[in-house]
KOLBA-225319 format. One record per residue: residue in three letters; z, x, y of N, C-alpha, C in turn. Coordinates in steps of 0.05 Angstrom, whole numbers, padded with zeros to 5 digits, always signed. Example, Ala and Ser with C-alpha at 12.3 -4.5 7.8 and 13.67 -1.06 7.14 Angstrom:
<atoms>
ala+00156+00264-00114+00156+00246-00090+00156+00264-00066 ser+00142+00257-00045+00143+00273-00021+00157+00258+00001 
</atoms>
This chain:
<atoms>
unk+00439+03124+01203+00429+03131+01177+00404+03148+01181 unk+00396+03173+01166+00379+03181+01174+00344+03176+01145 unk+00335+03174+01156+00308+03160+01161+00286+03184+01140 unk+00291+03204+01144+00276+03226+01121+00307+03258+01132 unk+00297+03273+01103+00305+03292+01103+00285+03313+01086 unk+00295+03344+01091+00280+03370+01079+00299+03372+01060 unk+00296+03373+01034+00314+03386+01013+00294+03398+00994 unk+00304+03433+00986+00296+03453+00976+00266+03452+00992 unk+00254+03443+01011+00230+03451+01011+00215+03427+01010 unk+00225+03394+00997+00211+03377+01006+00218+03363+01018 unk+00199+03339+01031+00213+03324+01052+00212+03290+01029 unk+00244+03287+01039+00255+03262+01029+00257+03232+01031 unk+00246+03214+01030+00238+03191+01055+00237+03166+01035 unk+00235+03145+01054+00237+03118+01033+00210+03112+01022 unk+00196+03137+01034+00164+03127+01010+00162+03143+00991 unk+00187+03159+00988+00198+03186+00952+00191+03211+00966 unk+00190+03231+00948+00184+03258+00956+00167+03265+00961 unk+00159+03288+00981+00137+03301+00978+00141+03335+00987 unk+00116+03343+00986+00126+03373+00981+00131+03371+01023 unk+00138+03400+01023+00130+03401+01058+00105+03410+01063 unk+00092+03405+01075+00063+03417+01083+00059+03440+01091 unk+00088+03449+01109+00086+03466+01118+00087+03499+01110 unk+00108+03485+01083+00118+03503+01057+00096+03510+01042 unk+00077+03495+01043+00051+03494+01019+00035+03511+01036 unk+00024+03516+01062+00008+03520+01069+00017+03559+01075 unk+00047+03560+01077+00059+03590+01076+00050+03600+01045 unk+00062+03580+01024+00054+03595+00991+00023+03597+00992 unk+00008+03577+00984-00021+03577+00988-00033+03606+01001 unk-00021+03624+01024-00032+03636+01029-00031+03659+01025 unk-00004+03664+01006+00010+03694+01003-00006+03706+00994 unk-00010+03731+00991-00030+03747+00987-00019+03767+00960 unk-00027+03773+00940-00016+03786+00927-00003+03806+00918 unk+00026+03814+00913+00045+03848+00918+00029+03857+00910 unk+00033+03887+00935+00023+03907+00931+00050+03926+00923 unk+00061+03922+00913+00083+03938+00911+00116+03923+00895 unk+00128+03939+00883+00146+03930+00868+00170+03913+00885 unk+00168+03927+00910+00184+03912+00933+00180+03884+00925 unk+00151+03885+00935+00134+03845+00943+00140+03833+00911 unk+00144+03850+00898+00134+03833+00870+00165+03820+00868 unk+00196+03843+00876+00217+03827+00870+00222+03813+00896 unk+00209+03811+00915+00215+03797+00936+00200+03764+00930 unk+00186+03766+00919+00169+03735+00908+00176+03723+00888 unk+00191+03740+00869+00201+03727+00847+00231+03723+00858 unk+00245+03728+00878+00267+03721+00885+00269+03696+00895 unk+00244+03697+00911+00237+03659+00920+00230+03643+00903 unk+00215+03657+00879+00202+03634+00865+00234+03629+00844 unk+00244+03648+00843+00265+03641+00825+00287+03633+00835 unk+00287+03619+00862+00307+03596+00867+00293+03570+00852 unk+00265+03562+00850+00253+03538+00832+00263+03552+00809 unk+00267+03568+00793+00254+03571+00769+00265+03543+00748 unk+00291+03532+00760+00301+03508+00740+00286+03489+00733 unk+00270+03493+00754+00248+03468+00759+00215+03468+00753 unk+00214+03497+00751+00189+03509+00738+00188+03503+00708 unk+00176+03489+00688+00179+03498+00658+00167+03527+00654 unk+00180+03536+00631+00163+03564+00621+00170+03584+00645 unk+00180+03575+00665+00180+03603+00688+00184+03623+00675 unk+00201+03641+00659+00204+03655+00651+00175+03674+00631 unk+00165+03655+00616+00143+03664+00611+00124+03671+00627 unk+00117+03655+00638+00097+03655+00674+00098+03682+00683 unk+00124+03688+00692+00124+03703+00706+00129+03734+00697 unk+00134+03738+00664+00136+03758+00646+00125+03780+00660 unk+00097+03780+00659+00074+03810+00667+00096+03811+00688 unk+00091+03792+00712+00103+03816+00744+00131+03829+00730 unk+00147+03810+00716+00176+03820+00714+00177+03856+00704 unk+00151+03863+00682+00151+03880+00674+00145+03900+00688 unk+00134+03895+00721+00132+03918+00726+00156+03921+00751 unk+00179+03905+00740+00212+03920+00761+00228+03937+00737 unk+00219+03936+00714+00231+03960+00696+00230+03986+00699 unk+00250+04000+00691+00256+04031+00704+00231+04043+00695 unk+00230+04055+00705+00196+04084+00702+00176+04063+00691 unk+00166+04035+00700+00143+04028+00700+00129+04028+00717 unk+00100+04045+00710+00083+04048+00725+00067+04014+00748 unk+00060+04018+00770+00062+03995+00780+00026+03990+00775 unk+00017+03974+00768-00008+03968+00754-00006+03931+00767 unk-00016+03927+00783-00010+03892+00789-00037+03884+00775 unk-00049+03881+00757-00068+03879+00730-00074+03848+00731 unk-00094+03838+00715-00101+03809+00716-00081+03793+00708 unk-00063+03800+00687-00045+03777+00672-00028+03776+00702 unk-00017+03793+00722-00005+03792+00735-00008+03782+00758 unk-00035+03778+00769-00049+03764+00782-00047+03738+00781 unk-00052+03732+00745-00053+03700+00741-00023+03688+00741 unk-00003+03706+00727+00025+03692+00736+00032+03696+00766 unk+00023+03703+00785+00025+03700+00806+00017+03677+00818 unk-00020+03667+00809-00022+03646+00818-00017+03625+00805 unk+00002+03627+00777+00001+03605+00769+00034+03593+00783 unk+00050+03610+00789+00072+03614+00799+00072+03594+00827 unk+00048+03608+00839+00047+03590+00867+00031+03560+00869 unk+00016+03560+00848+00008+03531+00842+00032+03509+00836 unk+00048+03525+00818+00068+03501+00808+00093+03497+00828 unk+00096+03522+00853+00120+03518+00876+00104+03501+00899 unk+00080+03484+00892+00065+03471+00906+00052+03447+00898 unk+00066+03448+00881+00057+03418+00861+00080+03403+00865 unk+00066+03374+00877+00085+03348+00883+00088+03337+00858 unk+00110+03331+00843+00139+03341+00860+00147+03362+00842 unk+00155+03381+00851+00175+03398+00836+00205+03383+00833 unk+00214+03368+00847+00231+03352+00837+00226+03320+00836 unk+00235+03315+00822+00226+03288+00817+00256+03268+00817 unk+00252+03241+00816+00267+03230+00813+00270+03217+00789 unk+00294+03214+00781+00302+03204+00759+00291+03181+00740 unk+00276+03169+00721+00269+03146+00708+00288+03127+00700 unk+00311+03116+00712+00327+03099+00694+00319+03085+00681 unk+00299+03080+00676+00288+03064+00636+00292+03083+00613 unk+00289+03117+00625+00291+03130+00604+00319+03137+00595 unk+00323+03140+00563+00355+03145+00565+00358+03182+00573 unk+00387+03186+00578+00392+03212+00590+00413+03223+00569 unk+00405+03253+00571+00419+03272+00546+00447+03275+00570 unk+00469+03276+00559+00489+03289+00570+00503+03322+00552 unk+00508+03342+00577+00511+03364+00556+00537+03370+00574 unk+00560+03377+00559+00580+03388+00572+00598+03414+00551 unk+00609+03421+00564+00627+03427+00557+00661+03421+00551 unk+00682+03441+00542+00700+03447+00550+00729+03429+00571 unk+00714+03436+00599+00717+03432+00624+00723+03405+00629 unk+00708+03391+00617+00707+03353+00617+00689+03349+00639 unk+00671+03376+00644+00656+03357+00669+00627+03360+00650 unk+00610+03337+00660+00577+03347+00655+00561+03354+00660 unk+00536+03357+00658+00511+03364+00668+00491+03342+00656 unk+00478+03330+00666+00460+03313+00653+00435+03319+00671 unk+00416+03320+00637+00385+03328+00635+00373+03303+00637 unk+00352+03299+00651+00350+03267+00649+00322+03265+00649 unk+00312+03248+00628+00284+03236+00627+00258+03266+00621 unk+00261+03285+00608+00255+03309+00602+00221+03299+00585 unk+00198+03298+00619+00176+03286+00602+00158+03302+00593 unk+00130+03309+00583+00107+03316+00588+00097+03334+00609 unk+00096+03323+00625+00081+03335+00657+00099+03342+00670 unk+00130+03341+00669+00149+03353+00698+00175+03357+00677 unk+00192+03370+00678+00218+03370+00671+00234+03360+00690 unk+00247+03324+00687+00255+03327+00705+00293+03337+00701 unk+00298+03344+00718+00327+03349+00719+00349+03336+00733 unk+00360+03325+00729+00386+03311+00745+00410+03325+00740 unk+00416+03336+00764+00442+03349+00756+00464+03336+00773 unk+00487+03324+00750+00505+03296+00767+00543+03315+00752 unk+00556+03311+00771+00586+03321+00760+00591+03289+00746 unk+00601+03291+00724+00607+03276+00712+00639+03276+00704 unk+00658+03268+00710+00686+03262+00700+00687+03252+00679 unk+00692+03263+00650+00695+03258+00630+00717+03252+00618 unk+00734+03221+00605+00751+03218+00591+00750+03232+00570 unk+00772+03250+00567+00774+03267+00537+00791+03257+00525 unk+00806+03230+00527+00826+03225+00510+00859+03232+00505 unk+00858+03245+00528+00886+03263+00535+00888+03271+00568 unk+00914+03274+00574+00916+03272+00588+00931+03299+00604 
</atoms>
């Protein structure tokens, strides 16, 4: 049986999650794009979290605006701040969290008969549980 694991970036263990240290101490240091390259090369990483980011999409608005066709590249204060607010929150324990079973859980499906369940959606973290769910539809 193994004893801890790394998943997305934290390490997994019987005392719960934590970020990796080693992951924190790479973000923590990035230095800010100078160029439209770095800007979609950072939002490519940050946007493997973004499910797990709230608001990512807002956050990260300013940089997005400058990968639009004929925008001039201006990396400006708002862009600065969704940058570091970007790397604050891919460094905040936990970006994933574990589930609350006291809290009840939304189930959203479709079609398909399978689910997705959102689970325990608090205040301070969104958390997410994403479980395949086999759904009786009544037919067969």
């Amino acid at each position: 049986m193994v004893d801890e694991g790394i998943v997305l970036g934290h390490k997994i263990s019987k005392h719960g999650i934590e970020v990796d240290r080693a992951k924190i101490e790479i973000i923590s240091k990035l230095p800010p794009p100078t160029s439209v390259k770095g800007v979609r090369s950072f939002l490519g990483h940050a946007g493997f979290y973004r499910r797990f980011i709230k608001d990512f999409s807002k956050i990260a608005n300013p940089m997005c605006k400058l990968l639009e066709k004929d925008a001039k590249f201006v990396f400006d204060e708002n862009c600065l701040k969704a940058f570091e607010e970007l790397k604050q929150r891919l460094t905040m324990t936990p970006i994933i969290v574990t589930p609350d079973w006291s809290l009840p859980f939304e189930l959203m499906c479709d079609t398909s008969g399978v689910a997705k369940c959102l689970a325990n959606v608090t205040t301070k973290f969104s958390t997410r549980c994403t479980m395949q769910v086999k759904l009786s539809m009544g037919h067969k």
